[in-house]
C-alpha positions as CSV (number, residue, x, y, z in Angstrom):
1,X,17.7,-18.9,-12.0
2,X,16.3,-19.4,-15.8
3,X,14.8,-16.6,-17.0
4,X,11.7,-17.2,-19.3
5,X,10.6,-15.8,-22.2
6,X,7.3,-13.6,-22.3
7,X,7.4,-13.2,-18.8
8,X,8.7,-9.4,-17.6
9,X,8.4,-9.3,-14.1
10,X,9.9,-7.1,-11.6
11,X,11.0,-9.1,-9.0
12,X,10.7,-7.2,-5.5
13,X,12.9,-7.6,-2.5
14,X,12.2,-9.3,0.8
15,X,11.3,-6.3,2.8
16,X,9.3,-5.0,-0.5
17,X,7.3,-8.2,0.2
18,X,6.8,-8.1,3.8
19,X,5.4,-4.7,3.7
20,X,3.0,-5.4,1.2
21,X,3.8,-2.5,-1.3
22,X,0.6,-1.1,-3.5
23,X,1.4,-1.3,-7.1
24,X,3.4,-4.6,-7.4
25,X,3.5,-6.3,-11.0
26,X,0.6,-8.7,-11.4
27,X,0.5,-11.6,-14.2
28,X,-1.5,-14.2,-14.7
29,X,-0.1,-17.7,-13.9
30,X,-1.2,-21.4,-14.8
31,X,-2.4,-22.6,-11.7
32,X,-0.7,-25.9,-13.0
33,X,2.8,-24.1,-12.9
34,X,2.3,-23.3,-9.1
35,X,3.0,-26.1,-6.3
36,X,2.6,-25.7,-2.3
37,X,5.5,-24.5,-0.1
38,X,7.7,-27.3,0.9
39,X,6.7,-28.6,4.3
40,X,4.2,-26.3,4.5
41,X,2.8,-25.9,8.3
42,X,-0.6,-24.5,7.8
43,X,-3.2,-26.5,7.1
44,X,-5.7,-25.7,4.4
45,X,-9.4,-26.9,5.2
46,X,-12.7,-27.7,3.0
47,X,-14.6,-25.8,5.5
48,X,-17.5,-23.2,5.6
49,X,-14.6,-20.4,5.4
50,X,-13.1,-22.1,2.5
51,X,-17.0,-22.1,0.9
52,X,-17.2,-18.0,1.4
53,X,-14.3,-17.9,-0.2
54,X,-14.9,-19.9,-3.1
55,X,-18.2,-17.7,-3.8
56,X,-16.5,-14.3,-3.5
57,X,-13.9,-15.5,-6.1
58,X,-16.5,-16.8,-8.4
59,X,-18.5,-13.5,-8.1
60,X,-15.3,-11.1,-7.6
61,X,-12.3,-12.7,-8.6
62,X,-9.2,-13.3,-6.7
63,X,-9.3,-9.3,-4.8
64,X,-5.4,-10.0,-3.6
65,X,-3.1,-12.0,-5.3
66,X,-0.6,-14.6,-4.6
67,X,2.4,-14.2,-3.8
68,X,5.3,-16.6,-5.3
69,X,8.7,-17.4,-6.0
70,X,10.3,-18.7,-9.3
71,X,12.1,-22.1,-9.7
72,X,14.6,-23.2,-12.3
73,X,12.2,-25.3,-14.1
74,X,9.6,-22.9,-14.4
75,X,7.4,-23.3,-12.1
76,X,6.4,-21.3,-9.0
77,X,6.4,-21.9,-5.5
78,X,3.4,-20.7,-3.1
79,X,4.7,-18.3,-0.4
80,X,1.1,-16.8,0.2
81,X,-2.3,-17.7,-0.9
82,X,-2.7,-21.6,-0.3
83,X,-6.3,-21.2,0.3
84,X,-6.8,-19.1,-2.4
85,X,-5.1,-21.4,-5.1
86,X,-7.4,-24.4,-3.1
87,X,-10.1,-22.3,-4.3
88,X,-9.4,-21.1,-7.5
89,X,-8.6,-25.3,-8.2
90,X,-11.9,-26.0,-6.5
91,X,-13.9,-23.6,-9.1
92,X,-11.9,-25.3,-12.3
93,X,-10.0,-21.6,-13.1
94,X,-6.7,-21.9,-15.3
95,X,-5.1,-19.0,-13.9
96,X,-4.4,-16.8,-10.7
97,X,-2.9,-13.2,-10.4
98,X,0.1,-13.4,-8.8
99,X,3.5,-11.5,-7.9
100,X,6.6,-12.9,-8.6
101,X,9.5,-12.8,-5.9
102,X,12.8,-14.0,-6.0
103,X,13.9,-14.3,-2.5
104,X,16.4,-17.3,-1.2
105,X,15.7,-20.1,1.0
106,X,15.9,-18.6,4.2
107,X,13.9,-15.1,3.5
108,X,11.1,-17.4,1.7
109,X,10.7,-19.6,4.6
110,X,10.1,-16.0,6.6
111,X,7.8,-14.3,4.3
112,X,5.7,-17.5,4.1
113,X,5.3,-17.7,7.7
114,X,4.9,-14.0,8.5
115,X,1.8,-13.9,5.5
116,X,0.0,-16.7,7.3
117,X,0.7,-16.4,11.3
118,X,-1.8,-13.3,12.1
119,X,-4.9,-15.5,11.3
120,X,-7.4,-15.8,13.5
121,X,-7.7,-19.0,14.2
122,X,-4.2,-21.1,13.9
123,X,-3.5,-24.4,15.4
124,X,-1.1,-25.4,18.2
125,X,0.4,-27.7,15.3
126,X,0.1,-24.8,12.8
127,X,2.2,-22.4,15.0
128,X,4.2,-25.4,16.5
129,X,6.3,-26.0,12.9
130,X,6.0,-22.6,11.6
131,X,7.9,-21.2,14.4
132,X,10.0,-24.1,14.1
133,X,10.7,-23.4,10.5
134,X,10.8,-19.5,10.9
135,X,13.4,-20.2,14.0
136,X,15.7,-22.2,11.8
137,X,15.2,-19.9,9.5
138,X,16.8,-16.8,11.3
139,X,19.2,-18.9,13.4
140,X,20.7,-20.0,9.5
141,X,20.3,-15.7,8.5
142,X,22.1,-15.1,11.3
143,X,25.0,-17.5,11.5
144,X,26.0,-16.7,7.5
145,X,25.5,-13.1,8.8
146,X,27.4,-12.7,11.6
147,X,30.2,-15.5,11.2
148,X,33.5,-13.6,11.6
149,X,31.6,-11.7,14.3
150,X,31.2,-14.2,17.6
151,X,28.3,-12.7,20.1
152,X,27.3,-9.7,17.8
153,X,23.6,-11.1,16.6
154,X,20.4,-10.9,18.7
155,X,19.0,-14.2,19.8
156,X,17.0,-15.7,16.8
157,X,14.5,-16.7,19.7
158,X,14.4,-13.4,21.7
159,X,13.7,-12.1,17.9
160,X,11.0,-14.7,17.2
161,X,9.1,-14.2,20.1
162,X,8.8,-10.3,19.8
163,X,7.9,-11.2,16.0
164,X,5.1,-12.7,16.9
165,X,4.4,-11.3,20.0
166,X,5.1,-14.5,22.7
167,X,7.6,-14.9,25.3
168,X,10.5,-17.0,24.6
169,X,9.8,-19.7,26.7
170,X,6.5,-20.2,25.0
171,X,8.1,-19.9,21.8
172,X,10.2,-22.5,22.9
173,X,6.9,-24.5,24.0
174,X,5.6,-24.8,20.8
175,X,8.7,-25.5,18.7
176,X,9.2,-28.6,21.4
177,X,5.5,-29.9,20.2
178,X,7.0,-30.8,17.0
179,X,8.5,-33.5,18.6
180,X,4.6,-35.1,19.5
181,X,4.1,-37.7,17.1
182,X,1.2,-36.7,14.9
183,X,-1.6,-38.6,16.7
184,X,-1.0,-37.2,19.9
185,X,-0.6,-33.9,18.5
186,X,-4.0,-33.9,16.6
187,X,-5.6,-34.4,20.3
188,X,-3.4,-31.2,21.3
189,X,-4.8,-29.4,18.1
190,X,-8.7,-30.6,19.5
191,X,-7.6,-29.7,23.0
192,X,-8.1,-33.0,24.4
193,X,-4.7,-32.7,25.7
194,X,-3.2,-29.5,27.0
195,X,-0.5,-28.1,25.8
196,X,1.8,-27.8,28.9
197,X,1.0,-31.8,28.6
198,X,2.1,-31.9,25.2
199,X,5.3,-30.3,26.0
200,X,6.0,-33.1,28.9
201,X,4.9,-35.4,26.0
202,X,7.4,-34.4,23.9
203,X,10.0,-35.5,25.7
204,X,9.5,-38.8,25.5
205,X,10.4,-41.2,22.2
206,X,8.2,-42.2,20.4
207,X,8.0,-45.8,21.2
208,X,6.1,-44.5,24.5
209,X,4.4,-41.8,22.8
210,X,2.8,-44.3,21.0
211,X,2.0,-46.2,24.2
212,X,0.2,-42.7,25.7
213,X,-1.9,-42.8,22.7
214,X,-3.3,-46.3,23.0
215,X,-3.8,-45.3,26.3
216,X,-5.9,-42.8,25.6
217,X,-7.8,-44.2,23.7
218,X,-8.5,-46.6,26.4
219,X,-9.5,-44.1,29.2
220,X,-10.4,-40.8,27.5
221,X,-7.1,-38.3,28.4
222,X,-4.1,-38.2,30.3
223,X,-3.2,-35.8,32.6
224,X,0.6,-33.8,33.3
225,X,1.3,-35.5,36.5
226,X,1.1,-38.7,35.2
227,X,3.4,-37.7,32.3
228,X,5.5,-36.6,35.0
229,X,5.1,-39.6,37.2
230,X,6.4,-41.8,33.9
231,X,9.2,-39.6,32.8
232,X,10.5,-39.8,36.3
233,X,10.2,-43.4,36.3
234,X,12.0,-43.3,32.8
235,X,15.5,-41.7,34.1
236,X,15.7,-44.6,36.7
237,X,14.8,-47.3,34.0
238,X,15.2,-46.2,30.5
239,X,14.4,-49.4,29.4
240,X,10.9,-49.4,31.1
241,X,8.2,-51.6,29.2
242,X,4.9,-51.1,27.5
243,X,3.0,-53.1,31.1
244,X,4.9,-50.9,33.3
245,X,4.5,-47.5,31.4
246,X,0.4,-48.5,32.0
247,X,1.2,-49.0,35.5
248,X,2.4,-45.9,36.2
249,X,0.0,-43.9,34.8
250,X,-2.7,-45.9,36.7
251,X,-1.0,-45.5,39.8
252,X,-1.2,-41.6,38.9
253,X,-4.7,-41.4,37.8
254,X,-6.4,-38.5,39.4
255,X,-8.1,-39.1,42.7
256,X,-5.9,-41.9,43.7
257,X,-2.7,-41.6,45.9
258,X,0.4,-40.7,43.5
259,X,2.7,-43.8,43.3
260,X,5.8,-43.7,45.9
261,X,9.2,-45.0,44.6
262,X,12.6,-44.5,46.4
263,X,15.8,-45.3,44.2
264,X,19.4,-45.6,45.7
265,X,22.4,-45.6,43.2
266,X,24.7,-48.7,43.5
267,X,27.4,-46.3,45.1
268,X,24.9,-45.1,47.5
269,X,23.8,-48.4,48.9
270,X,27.5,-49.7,49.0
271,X,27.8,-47.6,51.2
272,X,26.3,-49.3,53.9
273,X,26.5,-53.4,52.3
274,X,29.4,-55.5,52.0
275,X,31.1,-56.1,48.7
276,X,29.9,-59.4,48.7
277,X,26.1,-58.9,48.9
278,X,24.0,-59.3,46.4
279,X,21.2,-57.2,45.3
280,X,18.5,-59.5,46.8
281,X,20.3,-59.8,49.9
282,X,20.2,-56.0,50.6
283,X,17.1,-55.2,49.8
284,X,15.9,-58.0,52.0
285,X,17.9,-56.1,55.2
286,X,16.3,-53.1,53.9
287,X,12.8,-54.3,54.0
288,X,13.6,-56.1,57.2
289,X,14.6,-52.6,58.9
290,X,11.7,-50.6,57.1
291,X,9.0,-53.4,59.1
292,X,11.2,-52.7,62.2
293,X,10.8,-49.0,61.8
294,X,7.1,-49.1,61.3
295,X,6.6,-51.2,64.6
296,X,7.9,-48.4,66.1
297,X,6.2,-45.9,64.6
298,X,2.9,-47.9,65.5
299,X,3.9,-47.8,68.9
300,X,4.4,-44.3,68.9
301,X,0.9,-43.7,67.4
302,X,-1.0,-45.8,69.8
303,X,0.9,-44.1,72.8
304,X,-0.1,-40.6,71.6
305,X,-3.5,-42.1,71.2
């Protein structure tokens, strides 16, 4: 790192930072110096929270300051206070106290994550990429850690989820919704699709995701069997098209009788077909011995009538 003149900071550890020490050096920086956290997960909102907070800073000043790392250029990166640097921008202020940590990639990434996830209110999104991030994160501490030592580290998901207090298969749950394309995943974030949805959703590319939105859009929602009903369908024919995706889902729309398909494997059906026959050819036998079998069964039914 540069070091710059006129500026003598004690720069704090990690763990210093994630217990929040009283008494840690404050300066003043241009809020021109300081940029957001790169792929920053949590969104920051013009809403009647962010007014509050506006008003108590231009009555009180900023009561906690922010919290960020120095660059080699000079500037700063956020770790925490993104609302409060929104505010201090909105009010026209040139400066905002902050502390000043020098912490690497992987602990910043950590820090920023762990100073925003105890909100209140956080999205599915929000939590969806920061645990992906903070996962990464740990799974990257842990493997420059513990390289010369195979099977020694804890799990960097069993230690997520007791960080922020989840199971590790719904940990796993929300890192899987960053795979929704952003559409989709803004009608998870407004709960018009659930998130056990969202997670069948993800599965698919995003070709069909796309597909599921128009969709949507069409008829209101889209419920997990008929994700289900289309993945299915999807294994058998990967190469399924926009028409038949629709079809599907229509088949599958609630109150209606779930769509039936049977699929045999080329091995299994030669099986019981000469070499020689086509595909037409035994699926006409087939369908000739299904209508036979359902004569029969007919019978059967009127005879116990």
């Amino acid at each position: 790192m540069k070091k710059r003149s006129g500026e003598k900071i004690q720069l704090l550890s990690v763990d210093e930072l994630l217990g929040v020490p009283s008494g840690d050096p404050v300066t003043e920086i241009d809020v021109e110096k300081i940029y957001p956290f790169e792929n920053h997960p949590f969104k920051v909102v013009d809403d009647e929270r962010m007014e509050d907070l506006v008003e108590s800073i231009k009555y009180n000043g900023v009561l906690t300051p922010v919290v960020v790392r120095p660059d080699d250029e000079g500037g700063y990166e956020m770790i925490s206070g993104h609302r409060r640097l929104y505010a201090v921008n909105k009010i026209g202020l040139p400066t905002i106290p902050a502390t000043i940590k020098e912490m690497d990639d992987d602990d910043a990434v950590i820090a920023m994550v762990d100073s925003n996830i105890q909100r209140e209110e956080i999205l599915p999104s929000e939590k969806a990429f920061a645990y992906r991030m903070r996962y990464e994160a740990m799974r990257h501490q842990g493997a420059r850690r513990t390289s010369s030592q195979v099977g020694t580290k804890l799990r960097a998901d069993e230690e997520l989820a007791e960080q922020v207090g989840e199971s590790r298969n719904q940990v796993h749950r929300f890192i899987r919704l960053t795979e929704v394309i952003p559409e989709l995943l803004a009608l998870i974030d407004r709960g018009n699709i659930a998130i056990m949805t969202g997670v069948d959703i993800s599965h698919l590319n995003p070709t069909i995701q796309k597909w599921l939105f128009e969709y949507i859009k069409d008829n209101g929602t889209i419920k997990s069997y008929q994700v289900a009903a289309l993945r299915d369908a999807i294994r058998y024919n990967p190469e399924i098209t926009r028409d038949e995706a629709i079809k599907i889902m229509n088949d599958n729309l609630p109150g209606r009788m779930p769509a039936m398909r049977v699929n045999f494997t080329s091995n299994q059906l030669r099986k019981y077909f000469p070499a020689y026959y086509s595909a037409q050819e035994a699926r006409e036998v087939i369908e000739e011995l299904l209508a036979n079998w359902k004569k029969e069964q007919d019978k059967k039914n009127k005879a116990v009538k």
